[in-house]
SEGU-489266 format. One record per residue (C-alpha): x, y, z; residue in one letter. Coordinates in nm, 3 decimals. Layout:
% residues N
<pt u="X" v="Y" w="Z" vexmi="A"/>
...
***
This chain:
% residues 129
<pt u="9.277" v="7.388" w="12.456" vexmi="X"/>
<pt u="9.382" v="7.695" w="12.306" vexmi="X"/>
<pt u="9.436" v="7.980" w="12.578" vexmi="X"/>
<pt u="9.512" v="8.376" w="12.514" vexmi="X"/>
<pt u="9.710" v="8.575" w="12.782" vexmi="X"/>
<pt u="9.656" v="8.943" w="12.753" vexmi="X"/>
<pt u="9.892" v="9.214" w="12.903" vexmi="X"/>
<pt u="9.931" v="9.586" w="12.890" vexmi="X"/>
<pt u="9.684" v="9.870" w="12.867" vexmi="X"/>
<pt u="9.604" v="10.083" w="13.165" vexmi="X"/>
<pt u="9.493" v="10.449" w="13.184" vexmi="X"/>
<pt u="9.678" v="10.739" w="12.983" vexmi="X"/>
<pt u="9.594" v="11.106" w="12.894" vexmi="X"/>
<pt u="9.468" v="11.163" w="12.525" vexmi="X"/>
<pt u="9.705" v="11.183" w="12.301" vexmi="X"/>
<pt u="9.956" v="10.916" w="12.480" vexmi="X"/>
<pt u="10.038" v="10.584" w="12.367" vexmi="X"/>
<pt u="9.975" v="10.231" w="12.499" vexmi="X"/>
<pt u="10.072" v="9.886" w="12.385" vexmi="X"/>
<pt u="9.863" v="9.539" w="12.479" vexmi="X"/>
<pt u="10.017" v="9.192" w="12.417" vexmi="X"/>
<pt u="9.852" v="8.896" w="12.377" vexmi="X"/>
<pt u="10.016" v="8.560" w="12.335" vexmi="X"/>
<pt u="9.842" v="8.233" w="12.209" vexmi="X"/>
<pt u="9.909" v="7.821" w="12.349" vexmi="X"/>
<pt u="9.762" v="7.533" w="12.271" vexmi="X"/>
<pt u="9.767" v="7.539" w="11.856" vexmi="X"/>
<pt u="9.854" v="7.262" w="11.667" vexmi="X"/>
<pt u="10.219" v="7.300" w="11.553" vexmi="X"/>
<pt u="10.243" v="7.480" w="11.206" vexmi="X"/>
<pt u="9.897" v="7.567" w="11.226" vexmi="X"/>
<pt u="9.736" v="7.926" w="11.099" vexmi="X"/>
<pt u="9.444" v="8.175" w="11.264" vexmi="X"/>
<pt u="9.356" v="8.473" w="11.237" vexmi="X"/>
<pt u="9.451" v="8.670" w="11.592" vexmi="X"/>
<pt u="9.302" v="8.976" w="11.646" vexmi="X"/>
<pt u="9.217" v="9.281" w="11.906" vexmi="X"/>
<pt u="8.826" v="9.343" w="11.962" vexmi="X"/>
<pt u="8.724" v="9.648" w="12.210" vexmi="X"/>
<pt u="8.392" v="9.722" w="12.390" vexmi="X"/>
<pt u="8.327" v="10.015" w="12.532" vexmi="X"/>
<pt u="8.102" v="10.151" w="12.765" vexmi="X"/>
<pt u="7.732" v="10.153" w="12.578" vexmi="X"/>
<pt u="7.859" v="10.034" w="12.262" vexmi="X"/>
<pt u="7.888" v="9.684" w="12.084" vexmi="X"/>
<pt u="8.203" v="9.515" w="12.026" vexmi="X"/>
<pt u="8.397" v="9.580" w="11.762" vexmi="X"/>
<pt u="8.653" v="9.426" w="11.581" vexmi="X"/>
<pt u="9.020" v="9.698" w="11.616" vexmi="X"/>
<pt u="9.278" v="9.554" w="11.415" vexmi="X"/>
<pt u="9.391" v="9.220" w="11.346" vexmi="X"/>
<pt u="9.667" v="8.921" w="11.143" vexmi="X"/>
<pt u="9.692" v="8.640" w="11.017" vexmi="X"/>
<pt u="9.921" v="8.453" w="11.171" vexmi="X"/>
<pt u="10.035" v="8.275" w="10.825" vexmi="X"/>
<pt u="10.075" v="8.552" w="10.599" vexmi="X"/>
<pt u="10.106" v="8.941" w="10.599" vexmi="X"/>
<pt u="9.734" v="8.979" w="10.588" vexmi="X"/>
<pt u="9.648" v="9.308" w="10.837" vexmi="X"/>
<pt u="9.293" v="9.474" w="10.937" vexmi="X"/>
<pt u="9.285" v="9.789" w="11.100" vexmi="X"/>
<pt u="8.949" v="9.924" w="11.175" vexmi="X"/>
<pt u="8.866" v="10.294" w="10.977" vexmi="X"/>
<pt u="8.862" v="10.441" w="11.378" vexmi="X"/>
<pt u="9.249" v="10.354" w="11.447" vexmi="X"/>
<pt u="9.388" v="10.357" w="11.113" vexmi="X"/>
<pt u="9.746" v="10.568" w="11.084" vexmi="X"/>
<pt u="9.724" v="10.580" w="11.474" vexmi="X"/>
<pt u="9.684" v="10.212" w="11.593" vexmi="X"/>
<pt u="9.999" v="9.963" w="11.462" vexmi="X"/>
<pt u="9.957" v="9.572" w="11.478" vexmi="X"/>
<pt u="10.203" v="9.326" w="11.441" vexmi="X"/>
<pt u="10.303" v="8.945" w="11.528" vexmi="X"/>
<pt u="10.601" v="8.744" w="11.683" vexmi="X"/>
<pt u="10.499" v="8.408" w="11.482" vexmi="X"/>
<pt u="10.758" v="8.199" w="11.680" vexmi="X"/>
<pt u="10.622" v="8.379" w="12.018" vexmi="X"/>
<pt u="10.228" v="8.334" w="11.905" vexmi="X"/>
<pt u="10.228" v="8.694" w="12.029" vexmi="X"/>
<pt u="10.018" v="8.977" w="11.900" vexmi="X"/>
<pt u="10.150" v="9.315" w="11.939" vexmi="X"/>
<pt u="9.911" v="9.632" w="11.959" vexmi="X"/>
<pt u="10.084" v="9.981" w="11.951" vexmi="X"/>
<pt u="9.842" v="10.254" w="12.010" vexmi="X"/>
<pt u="9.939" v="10.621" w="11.981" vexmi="X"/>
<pt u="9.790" v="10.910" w="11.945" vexmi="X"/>
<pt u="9.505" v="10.830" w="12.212" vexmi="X"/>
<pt u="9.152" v="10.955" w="12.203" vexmi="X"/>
<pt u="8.891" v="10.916" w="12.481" vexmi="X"/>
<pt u="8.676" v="10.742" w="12.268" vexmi="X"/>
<pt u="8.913" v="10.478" w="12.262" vexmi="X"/>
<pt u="8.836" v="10.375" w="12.606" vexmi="X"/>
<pt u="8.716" v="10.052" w="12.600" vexmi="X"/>
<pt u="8.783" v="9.653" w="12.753" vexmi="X"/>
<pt u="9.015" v="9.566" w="12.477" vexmi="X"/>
<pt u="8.965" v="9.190" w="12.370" vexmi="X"/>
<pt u="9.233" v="8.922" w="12.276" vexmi="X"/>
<pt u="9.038" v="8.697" w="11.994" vexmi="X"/>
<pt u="9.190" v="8.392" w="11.775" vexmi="X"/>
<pt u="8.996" v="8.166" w="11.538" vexmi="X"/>
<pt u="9.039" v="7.809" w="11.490" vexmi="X"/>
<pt u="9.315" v="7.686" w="11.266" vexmi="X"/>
<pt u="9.194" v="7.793" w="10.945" vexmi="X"/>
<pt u="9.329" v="7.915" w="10.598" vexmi="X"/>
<pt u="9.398" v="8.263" w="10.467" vexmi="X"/>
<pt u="9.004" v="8.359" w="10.347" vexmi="X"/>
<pt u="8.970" v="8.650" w="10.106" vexmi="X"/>
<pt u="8.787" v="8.899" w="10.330" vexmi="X"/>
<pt u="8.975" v="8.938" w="10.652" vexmi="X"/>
<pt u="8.661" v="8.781" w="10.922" vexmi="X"/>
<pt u="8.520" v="9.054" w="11.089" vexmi="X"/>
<pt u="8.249" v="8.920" w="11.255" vexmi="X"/>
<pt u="8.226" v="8.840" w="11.649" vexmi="X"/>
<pt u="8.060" v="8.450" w="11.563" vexmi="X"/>
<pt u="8.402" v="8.371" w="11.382" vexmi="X"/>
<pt u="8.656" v="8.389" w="11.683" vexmi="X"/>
<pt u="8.641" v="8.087" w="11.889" vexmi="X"/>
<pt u="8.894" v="8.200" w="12.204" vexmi="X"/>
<pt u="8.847" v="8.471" w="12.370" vexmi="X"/>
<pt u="9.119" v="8.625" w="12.673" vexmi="X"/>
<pt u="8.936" v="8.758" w="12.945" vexmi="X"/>
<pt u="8.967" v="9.117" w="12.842" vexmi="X"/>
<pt u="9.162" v="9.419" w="12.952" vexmi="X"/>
<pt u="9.114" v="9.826" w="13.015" vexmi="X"/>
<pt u="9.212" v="10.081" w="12.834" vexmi="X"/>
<pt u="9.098" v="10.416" w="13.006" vexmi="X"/>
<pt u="9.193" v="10.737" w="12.795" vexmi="X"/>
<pt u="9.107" v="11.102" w="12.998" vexmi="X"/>
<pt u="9.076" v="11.375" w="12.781" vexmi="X"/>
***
């Protein structure tokens, strides 16, 4: 049973920086997912932030955190790594750990909620302007 362990975010002033982990058991040895962040905030849908895949340097960044928002992955540590600088208060949100199953590399990145099997329980991100 796969299980997602998220750490880090918190409340910052705008403009500040914050960094969320999230690292992955229970995969099949060798196998490849896509891992990704998903946020929610208050009123709004969820959306998917940025995201990997774990087997090749395929990246997603969402238009909203491009050039401020950096995501990267510790393959051996099935950790995901969200940097995010340059804070707004509209990114406030519960920020989302999501993998798939073990899949391969598909030619659009997935974007869509129904596609992410595992979920972590979610963790705030509060930004004051």
């Amino acid at each position: 049973q796969v299980q997602l362990v998220e750490s880090g975010g918190g409340s910052v002033q705008a403009g500040g920086s914050l960094r969320l982990t999230c690292v992955a058991s229970g995969y099949p040895s060798n196998s490849d997912y896509y891992m990704t962040w998903f946020r929610q905030g208050p009123g709004n849908s969820r959306e998917l932030v940025a995201g990997v895949f774990t087997g090749a340097d395929d990246k997603y960044y969402a238009d909203s955190v491009k050039g401020r928002f950096t995501i990267s992955q510790d393959r051996a540590k099935s950790t995901l790594i969200l940097q995010m600088s340059s804070l707004k208060p509209d990114d406030t949100a519960v920020y989302y750990c999501a993998t798939t199953a073990p899949a391969n590399m598909a030619s659009w990145f997935p974007r869509a909620e129904g596609r992410y099997r595992n979920w972590g329980p979610g963790t705030q991100v509060t930004v004051s302007s």
